[in-house]
C-alpha distance (Angstrom), angle and dihedral (degrees) to the residues before:
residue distance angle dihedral
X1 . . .
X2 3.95 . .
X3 3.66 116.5 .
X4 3.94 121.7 -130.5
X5 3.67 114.0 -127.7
X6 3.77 99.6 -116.0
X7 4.34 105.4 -140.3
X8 4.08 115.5 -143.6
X9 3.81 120.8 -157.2
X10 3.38 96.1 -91.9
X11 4.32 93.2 58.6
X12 3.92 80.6 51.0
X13 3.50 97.3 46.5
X14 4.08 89.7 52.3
X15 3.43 96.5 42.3
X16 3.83 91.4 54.4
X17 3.67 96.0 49.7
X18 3.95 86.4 45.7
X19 3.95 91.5 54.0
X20 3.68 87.7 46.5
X21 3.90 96.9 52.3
X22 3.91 88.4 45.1
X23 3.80 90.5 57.6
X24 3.92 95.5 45.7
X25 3.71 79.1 52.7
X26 3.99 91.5 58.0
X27 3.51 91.8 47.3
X28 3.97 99.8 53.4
X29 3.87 105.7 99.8
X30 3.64 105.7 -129.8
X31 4.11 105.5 -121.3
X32 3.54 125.1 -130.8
X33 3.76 116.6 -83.7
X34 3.92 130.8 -119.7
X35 3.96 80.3 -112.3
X36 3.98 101.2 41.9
X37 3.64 83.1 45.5
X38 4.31 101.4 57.5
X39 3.17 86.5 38.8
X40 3.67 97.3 48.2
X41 4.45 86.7 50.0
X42 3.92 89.0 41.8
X43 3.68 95.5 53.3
X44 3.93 90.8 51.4
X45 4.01 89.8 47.0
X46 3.64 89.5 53.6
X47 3.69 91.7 53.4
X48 3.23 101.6 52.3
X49 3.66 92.3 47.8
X50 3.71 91.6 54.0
X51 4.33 88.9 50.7
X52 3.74 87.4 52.2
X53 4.22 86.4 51.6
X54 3.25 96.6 43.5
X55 3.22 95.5 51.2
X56 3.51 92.9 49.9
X57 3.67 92.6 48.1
X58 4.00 100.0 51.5
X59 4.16 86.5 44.8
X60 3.97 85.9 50.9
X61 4.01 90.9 47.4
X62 3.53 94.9 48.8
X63 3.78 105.4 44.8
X64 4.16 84.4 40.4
X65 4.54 83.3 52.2
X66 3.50 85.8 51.8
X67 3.49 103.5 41.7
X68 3.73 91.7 54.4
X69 4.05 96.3 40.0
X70 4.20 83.2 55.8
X71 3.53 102.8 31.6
X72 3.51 91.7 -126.4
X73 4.09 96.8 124.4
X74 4.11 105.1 -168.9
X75 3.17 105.6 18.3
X76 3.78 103.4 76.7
X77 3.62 94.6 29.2
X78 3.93 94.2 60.9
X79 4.23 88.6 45.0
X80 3.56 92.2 44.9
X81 4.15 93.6 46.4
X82 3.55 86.7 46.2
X83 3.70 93.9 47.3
X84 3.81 89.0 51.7
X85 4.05 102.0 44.3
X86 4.28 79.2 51.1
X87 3.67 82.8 50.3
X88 3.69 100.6 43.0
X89 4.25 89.9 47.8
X90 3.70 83.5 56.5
X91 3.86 97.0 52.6
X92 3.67 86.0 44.0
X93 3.51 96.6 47.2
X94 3.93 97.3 47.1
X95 3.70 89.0 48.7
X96 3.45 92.3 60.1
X97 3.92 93.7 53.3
X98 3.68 78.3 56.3
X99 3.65 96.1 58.2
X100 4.03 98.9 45.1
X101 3.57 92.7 53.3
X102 3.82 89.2 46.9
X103 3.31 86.7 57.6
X104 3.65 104.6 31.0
X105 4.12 86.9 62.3
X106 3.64 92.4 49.4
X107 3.61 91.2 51.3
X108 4.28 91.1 49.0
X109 4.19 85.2 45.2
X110 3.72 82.6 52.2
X111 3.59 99.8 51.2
X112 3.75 95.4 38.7
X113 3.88 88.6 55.9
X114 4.05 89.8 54.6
């Protein structure tokens, strides 16, 4: 016949403060790490350089299109690349406002929680 372990209040006492340490520990929101967090910046760096490019690159198509359709070789092309840098600074710009108040709500979610 197999004997069953018998518990005294001090096993029950240990065990509770054990369960309740394990689910503090599920509740913790793991943070960002140094890694998560470069990558995290260069990804947005890289984006906005590739807005400012394409922008660039579609006002450059378009004015050089243009130019060759009219026969009128720079005149288009430097509008057109202007046009598309403008363009490109604006992209860049509003995705920027997109990032500080991404980051400005996480930061008043953070505080609130404290």
């Amino acid at each position: 016949m197999r004997d069953i372990p018998v518990i005294d209040e001090d096993q029950k006492r240990r065990l509770a403060q054990l369960e309740a340490k394990i689910e503090a520990a599920k509740q913790v929101e793991p943070g960002k790490s140094h890694n998560d967090e470069h990558y995290s910046q260069a990804h947005l760096a890289w984006r906005m350089v590739i807005e400012l490019v394409v922008g660039l690159g579609i006002g450059f198509g378009m004015g050089y299109g243009l130019d060759s359709l009219f026969g009128t070789l720079p005149i288009f092309l430097i509008l057109f690349t202007l046009l598309g840098l403008a363009a490109g600074i604006k992209t860049m710009l509003r995705s920027a406002r997109e990032i500080q108040n991404t980051k400005m709500a996480e930061e008043a979610e953070k505080n609130e929680r404290d």
